[in-house]
C-alpha positions in Angstrom: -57.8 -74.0 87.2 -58.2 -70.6 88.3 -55.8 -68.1 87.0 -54.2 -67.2 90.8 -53.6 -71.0 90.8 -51.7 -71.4 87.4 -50.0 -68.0 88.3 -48.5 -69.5 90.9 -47.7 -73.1 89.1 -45.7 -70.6 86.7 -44.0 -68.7 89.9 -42.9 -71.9 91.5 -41.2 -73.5 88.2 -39.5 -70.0 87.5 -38.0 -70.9 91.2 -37.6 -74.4 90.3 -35.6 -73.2 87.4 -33.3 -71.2 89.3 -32.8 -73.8 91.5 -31.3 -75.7 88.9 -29.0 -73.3 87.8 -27.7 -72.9 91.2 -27.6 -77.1 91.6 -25.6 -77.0 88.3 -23.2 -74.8 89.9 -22.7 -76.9 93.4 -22.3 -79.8 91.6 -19.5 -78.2 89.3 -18.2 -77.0 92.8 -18.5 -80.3 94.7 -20.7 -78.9 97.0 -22.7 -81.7 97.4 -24.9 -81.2 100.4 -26.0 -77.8 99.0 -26.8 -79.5 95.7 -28.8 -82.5 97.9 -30.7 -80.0 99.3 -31.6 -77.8 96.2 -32.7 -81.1 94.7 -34.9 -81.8 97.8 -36.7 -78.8 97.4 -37.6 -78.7 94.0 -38.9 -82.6 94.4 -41.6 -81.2 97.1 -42.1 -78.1 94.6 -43.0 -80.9 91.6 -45.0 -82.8 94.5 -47.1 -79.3 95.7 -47.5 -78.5 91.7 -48.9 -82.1 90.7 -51.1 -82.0 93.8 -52.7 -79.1 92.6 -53.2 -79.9 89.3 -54.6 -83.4 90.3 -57.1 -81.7 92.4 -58.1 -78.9 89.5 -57.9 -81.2 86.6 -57.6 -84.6 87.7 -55.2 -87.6 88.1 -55.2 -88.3 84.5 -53.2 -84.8 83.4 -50.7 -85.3 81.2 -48.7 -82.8 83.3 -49.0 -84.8 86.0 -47.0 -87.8 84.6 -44.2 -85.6 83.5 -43.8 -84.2 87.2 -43.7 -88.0 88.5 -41.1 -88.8 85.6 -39.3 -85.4 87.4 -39.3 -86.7 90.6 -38.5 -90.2 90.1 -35.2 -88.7 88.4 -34.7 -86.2 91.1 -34.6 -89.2 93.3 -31.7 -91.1 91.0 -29.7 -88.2 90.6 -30.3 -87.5 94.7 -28.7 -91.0 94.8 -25.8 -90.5 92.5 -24.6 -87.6 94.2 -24.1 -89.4 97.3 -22.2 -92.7 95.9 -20.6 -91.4 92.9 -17.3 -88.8 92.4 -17.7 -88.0 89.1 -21.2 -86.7 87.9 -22.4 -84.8 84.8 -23.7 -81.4 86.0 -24.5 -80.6 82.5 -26.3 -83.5 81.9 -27.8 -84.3 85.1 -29.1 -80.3 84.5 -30.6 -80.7 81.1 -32.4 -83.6 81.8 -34.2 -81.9 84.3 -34.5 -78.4 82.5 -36.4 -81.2 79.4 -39.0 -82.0 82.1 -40.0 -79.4 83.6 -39.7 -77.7 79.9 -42.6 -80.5 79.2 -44.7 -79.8 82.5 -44.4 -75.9 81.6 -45.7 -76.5 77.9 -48.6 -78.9 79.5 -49.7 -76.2 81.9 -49.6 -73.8 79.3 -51.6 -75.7 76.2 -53.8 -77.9 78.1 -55.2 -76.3 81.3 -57.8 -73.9 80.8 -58.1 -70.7 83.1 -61.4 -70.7 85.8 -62.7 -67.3 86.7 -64.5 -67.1 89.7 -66.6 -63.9 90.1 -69.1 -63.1 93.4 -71.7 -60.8 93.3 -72.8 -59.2 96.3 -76.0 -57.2 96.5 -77.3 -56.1 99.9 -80.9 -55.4 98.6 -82.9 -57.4 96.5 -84.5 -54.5 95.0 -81.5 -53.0 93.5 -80.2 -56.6 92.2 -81.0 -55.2 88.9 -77.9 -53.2 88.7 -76.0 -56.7 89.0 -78.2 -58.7 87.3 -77.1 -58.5 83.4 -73.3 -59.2 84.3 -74.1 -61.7 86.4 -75.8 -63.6 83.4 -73.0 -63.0 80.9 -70.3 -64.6 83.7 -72.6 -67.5 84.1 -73.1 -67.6 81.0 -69.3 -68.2 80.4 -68.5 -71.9 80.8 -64.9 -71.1 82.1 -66.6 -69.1 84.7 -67.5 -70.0 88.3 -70.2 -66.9 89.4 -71.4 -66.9 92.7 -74.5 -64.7 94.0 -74.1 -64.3 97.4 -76.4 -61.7 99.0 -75.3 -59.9 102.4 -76.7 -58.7 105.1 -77.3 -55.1 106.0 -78.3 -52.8 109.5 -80.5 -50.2 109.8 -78.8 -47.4 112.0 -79.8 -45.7 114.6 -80.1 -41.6 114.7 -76.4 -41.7 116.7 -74.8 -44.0 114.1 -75.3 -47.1 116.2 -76.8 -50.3 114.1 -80.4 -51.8 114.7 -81.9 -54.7 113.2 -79.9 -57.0 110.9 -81.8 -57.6 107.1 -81.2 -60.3 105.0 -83.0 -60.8 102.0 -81.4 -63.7 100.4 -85.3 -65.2 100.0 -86.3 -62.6 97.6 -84.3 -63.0 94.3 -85.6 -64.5 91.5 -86.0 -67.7 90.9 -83.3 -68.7 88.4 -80.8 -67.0 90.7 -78.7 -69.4 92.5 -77.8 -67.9 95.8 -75.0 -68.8 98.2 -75.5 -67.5 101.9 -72.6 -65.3 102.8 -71.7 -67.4 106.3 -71.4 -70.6 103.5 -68.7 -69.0 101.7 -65.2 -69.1 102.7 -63.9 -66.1 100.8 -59.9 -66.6 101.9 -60.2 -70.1 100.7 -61.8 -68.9 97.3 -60.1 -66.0 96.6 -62.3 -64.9 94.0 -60.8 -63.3 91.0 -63.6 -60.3 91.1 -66.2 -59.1 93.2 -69.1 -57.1 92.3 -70.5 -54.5 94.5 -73.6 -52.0 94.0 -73.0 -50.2 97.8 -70.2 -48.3 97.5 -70.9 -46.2 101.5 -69.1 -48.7 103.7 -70.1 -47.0 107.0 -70.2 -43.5 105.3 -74.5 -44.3 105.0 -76.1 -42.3 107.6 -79.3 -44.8 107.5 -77.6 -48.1 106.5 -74.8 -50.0 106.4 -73.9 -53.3 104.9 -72.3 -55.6 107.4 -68.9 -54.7 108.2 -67.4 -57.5 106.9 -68.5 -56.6 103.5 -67.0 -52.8 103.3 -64.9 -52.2 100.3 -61.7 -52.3 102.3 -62.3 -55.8 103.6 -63.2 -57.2 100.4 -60.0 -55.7 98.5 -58.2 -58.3 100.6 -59.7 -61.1 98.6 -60.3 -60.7 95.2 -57.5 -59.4 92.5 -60.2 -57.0 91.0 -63.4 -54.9 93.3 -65.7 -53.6 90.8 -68.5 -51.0 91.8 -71.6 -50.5 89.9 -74.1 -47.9 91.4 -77.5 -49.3 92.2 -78.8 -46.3 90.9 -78.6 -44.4 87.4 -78.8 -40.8 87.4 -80.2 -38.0 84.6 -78.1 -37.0 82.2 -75.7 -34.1 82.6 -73.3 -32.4 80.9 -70.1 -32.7 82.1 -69.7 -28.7 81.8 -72.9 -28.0 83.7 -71.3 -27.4 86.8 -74.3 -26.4 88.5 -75.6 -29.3 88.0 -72.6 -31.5 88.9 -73.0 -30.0 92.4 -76.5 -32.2 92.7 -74.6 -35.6 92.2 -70.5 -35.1 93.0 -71.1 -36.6 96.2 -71.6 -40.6 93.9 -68.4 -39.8 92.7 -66.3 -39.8 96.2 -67.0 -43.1 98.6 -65.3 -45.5 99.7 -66.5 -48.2 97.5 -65.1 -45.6 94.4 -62.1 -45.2 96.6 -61.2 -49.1 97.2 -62.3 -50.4 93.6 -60.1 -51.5 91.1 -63.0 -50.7 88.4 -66.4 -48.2 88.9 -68.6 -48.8 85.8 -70.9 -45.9 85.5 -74.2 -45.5 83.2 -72.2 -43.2 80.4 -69.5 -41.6 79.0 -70.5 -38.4 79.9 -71.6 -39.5 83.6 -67.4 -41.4 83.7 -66.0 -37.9 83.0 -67.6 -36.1 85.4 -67.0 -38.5 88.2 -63.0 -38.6 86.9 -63.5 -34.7 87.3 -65.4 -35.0 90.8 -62.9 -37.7 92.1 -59.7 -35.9 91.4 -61.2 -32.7 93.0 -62.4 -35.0 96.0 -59.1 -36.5 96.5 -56.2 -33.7 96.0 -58.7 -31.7 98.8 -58.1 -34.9 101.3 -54.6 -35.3 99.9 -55.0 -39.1 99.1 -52.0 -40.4 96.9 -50.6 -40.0 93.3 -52.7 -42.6 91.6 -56.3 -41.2 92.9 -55.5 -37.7 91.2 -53.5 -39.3 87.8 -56.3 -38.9 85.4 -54.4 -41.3 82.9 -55.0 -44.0 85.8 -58.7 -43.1 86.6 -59.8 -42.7 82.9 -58.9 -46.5 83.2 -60.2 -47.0 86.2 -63.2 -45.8 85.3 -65.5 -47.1 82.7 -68.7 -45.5 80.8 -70.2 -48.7 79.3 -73.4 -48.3 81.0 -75.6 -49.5 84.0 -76.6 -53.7 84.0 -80.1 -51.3 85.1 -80.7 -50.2 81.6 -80.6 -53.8 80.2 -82.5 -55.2 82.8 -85.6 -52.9 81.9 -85.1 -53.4 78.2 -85.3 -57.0 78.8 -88.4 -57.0 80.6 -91.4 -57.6 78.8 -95.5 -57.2 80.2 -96.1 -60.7 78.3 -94.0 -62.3 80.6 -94.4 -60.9 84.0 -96.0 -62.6 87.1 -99.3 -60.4 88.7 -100.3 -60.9 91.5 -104.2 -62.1 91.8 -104.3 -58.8 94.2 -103.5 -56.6 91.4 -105.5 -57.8 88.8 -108.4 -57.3 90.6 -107.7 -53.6 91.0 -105.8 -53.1 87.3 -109.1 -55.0 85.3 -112.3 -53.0 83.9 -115.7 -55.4 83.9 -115.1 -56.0 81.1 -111.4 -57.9 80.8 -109.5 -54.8 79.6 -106.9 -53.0 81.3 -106.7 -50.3 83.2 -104.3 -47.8 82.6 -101.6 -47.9 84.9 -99.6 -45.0 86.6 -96.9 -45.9 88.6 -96.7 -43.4 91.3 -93.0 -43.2 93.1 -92.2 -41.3 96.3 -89.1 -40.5 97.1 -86.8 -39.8 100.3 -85.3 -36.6 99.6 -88.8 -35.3 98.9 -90.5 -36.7 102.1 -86.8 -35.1 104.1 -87.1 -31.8 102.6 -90.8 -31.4 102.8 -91.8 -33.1 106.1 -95.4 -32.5 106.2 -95.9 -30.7 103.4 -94.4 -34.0 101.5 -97.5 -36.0 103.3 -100.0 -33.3 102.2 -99.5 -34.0 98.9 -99.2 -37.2 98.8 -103.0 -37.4 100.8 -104.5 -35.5 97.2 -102.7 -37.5 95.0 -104.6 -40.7 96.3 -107.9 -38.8 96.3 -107.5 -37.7 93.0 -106.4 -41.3 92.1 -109.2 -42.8 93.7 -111.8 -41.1 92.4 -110.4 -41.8 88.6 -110.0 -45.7 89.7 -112.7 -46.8 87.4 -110.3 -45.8 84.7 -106.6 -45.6 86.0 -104.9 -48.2 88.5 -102.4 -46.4 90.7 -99.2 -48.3 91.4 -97.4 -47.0 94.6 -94.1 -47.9 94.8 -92.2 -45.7 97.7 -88.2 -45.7 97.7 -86.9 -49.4 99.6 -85.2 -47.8 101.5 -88.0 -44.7 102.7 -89.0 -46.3 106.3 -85.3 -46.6 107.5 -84.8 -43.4 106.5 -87.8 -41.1 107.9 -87.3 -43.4 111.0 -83.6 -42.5 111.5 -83.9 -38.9 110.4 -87.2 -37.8 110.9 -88.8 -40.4 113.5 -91.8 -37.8 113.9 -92.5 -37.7 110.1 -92.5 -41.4 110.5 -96.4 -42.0 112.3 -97.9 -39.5 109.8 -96.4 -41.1 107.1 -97.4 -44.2 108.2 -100.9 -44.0 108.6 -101.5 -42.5 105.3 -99.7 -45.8 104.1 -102.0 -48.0 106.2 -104.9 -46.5 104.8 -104.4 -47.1 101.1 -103.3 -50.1 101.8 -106.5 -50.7 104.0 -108.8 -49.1 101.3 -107.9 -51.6 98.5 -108.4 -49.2 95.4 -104.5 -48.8 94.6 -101.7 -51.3 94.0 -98.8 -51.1 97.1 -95.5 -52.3 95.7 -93.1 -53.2 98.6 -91.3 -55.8 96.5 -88.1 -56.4 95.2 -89.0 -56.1 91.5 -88.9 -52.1 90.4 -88.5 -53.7 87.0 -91.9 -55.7 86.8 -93.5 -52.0 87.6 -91.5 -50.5 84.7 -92.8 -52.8 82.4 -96.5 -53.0 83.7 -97.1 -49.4 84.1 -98.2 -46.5 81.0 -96.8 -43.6 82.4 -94.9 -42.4 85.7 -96.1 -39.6 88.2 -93.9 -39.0 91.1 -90.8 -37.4 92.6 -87.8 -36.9 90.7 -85.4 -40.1 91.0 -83.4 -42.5 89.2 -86.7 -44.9 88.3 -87.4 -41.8 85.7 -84.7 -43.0 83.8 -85.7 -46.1 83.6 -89.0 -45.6 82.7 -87.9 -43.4 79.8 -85.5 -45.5 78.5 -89.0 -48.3 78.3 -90.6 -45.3 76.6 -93.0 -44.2 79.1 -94.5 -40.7 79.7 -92.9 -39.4 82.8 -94.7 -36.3 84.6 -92.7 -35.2 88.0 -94.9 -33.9 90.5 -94.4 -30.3 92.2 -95.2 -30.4 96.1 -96.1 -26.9 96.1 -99.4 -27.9 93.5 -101.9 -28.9 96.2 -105.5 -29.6 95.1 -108.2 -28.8 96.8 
């Protein structure tokens, strides 16, 4: 039984209860059809309560019997009141308080609580900041979890949405997934939802479907949770220089709306409580999003579901494409080393063509070391919506330097879902600065970030 459901068992014998005093009271009174009608009421309250126990726990409950045994005497005394003068109120009103005392103590004792958690990631890529509680809740046998990926827009340069994505195909395959139109979420009620996009329609690029903003959801579960898809460097929270890089992950309306926001550390949970507060007293929202003594328990530092994901991940175990062995084995049957080369957005936005210059000597250098090195180019997911909604004349530069490597066959091209399988398979990391460097460091890996401005000749 879920924990709404038995809260609400509780709520309705609490009336029930009160009900009987005030029965007690007509009787004593000799206000019999007040007294009939009290009695009527709690007899469909019994009948709604055992319904809902027969259909969460079966016909065979104990708890049910005691309700029928309730009703059945509901009915007697329902007949004695309208042929006899002289009735018992005190006894008619502890024999029912002894029932329902049993059917409380049933509840109670025998019926364990469901959970029912949903998880919904927009981006199959970033599931990995979702994964890790996701297996601990269905892990749990008293928990119903629910993956249920959604579907997102690409927007145009004036705001307005383009295609719709949905990428429910691409998780892995031990993840159960339930489409989003199969799932009936005022029915289910879920008792928390998980969310990694915290922009609502405050993404300049993206947006997850309407439906699936943070204030929409709020109206359905008893708990919103945001992780970030992302994790961050490290900062001090008294580096206010650099706080300015990252304050604007602390303020959205996914933070806003969530009843929880579970960030990668204790030092990253303070600044955001520092950044929030600030955010919200300039806006003027209310009392409870500038209380610190609410938002330190609001917010939590245990860490990002990312971390564990990588640390979980080992080479012996991954799936390689035929198409990257070929390019990652020597002649001989040893390996290659392995660089995985990211590109970034912000990069490519603030350095246009420059950006693409760069990237065009990094592949030749690449490519004339591929005897001994295997590149692995994995560009940010979300990099074409991007330059094509910001930039669209960065976009047919970009792409043909894409099409060639690809074309050329020397280099891996990651487009997948899996950043994690890269992690694991690569030996060092060259690229722009990002959150996959913190990843990659926490697996141990040399990380080198590249300066735009170095162009080789």
């Amino acid at each position: 039984m879920r924990k709404a459901q038995k809260q609400q068992i509780e709520e309705t014998i609490r009336q029930m209860e009160e009900a009987h005093d005030e029965m007690k009271r007509c009787i004593e009174k000799r206000i019999t059809a007040q007294a009939k009608e009290l009695l009527a009421d709690c007899q469909n309250a019994a009948v709604a309560i055992g319904t809902l126990i027969e259909n969460t726990e079966g016909q065979e409950h104990f708890a049910v019997a005691i309700l029928e045994e309730y009703c059945e005497q509901v009915y007697q005394i329902h007949e004695y009141l309208s042929s006899e003068s002289n009735i018992n109120a005190n006894k008619i009103y502890k024999s029912l308080r002894q029932k329902l005392i049993k059917v409380s103590n049933s509840i109670k004792n025998d019926i364990k609580i469901r959970t029912e958690a949903v998880f919904l990631p927009y981006k199959a890529s970033m599931w990995d900041s979702l994964e890790s509680v996701w297996k601990a809740a269905d892990a749990d046998p008293d928990c119903d979890a629910y993956v249920i990926p959604i579907p997102y827009f690409d927007k145009n340069p004036d705001g307005s949405f383009k295609e719709e994505h949905y990428e429910g195909d691409q998780y892995p395959d031990y993840v159960p997934v339930t489409r989003y139109d199969a799932f009936d979420f005022g029915k289910h009620m879920p008792d928390v939802i998980y969310i990694h996009n915290g922009y609502d329609d405050w993404n300049l690029v993206t947006s997850v479907h309407p439906n699936f903003y943070s204030k929409n959801l709020k109206k359905y579960t008893q708990e919103l949770v945001y992780i970030p898809y992302f994790v961050l460097g490290e900062i001090d929270p008294d580096n206010q220089q650099a706080v300015e890089g990252m304050k604007h992950f602390c303020f959205m309306p996914g933070i806003i709306n969530a009843d929880k926001v579970v960030v990668q550390s204790e030092n990253m949970r303070q600044i955001y409580i520092n950044e929030y507060i600030k955010a919200a007293t300039k806006i003027g929202l209310g009392e409870e999003h500038i209380n610190r003594k609410f938002l330190e328990k609001k917010f939590l530092g245990t860490g990002s579901p990312k971390f564990d994901k990588v640390l979980n991940t080992k080479k012996e175990d991954l799936k390689i494409p035929k198409e990257w062995l070929k390019i990652i084995e020597k002649p001989d049957g040893t390996w290659k080393k392995i660089i995985f080369y990211n590109t970034s957005i912000g990069a490519l936005l603030l350095h246009s063509d420059k950006m693409l210059k760069k990237m065009e000597t990094v592949f030749e250098t690449f490519k004339e070391n591929k005897d001994e090195i295997a590149l692995l180019w994995r560009p940010h997911p979300l990099i074409q919506a991007t330059i094509e909604s910001m930039r669209p004349q960065l976009w047919v530069g970009y792409q043909e330097i894409k099409d060639r490597y690809i074309e050329e066959g020397w280099g891996i091209y990651d487009d997948t879902s899996d950043v994690d399988r890269a992690v694991a398979l690569s030996d060092a990391y060259y690229g722009d600065g990002s959150s996959v460097i913190q990843l990659c460091r926490m697996a141990g890996m040399p990380v080198m970030v590249q300066n735009v401005e170095i162009i080789l000749q």
